[in-house]
C-alpha positions as CSV (number, residue, x, y, z in Angstrom):
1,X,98.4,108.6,95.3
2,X,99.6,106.7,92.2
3,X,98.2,104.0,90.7
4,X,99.8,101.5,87.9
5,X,98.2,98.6,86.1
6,X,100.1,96.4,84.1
7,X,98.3,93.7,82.4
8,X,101.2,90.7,81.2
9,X,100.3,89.1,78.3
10,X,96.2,89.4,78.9
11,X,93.4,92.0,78.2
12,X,92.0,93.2,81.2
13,X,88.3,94.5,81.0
14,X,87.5,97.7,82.1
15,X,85.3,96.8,84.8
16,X,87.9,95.1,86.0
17,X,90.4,98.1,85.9
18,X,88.0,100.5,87.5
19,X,87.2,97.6,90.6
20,X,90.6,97.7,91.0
21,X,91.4,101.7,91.7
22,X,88.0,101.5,93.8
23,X,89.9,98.8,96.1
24,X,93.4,100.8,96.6
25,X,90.8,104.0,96.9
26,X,89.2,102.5,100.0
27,X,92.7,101.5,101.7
28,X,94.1,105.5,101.0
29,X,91.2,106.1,103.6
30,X,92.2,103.6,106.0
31,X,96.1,104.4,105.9
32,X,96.9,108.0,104.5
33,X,100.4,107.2,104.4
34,X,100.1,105.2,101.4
35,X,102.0,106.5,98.4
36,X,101.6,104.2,95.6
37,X,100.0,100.8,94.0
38,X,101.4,98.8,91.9
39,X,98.7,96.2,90.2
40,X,99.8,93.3,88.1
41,X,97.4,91.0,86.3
42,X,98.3,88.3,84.8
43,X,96.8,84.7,83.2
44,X,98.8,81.5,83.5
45,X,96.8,78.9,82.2
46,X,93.5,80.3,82.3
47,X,94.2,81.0,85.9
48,X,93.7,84.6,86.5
49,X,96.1,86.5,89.6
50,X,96.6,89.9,90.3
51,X,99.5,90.9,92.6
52,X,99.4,94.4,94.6
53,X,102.7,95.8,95.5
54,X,102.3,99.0,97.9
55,X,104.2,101.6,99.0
56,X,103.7,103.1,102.5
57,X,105.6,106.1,103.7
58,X,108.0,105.2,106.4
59,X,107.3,101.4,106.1
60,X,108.3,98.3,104.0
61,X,106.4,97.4,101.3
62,X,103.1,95.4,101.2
63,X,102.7,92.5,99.0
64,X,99.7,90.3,98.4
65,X,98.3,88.1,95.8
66,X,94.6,86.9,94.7
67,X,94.0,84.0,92.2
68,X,91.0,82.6,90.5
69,X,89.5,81.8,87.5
70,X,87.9,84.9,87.4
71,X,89.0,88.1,87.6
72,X,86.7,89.8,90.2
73,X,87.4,86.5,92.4
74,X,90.9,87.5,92.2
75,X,90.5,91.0,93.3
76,X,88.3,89.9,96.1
77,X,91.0,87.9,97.2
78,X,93.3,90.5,97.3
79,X,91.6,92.5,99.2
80,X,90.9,90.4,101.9
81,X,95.0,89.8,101.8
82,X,95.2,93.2,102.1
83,X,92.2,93.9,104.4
């Protein structure tokens, strides 16, 4: 499966990065069909979001969002969008 980060106009740390693939790694257990992730993090006035855009085989896509002020919050939120 592929995975792409984009960061928009931010520095993501690497902890961050790596959380992120662990989360998308889990749901490849869960649904096989998945294809692709698509990660976006971005800052907008030192709130921090991270959108996940994924692509399932035979299916529409999958969009969900997490916002915080901190990054791990974010992803956490995401995941339970996702979960």
């Amino acid at each position: 499966m592929r995975v792409q980060i984009t960061a928009r106009h931010v520095e993501v740390p690497e902890d961050v990065r790596s959380r992120a693939e662990e989360l998308i790694q889990k749901l490849e257990r869960f649904d096989p069909e998945l294809l692709s992730a698509d990660l976006v993090f971005e800052e907008v006035r030192h709130l921090r979001k991270v959108e996940a855009v994924l692509s399932i085989a035979n299916a529409d896509r999958m969009v969900a969002t997490g916002e915080s002020d901190e990054w791990l919050t974010a992803l956490d939120e995401l995941s339970e969008r996702l979960g």
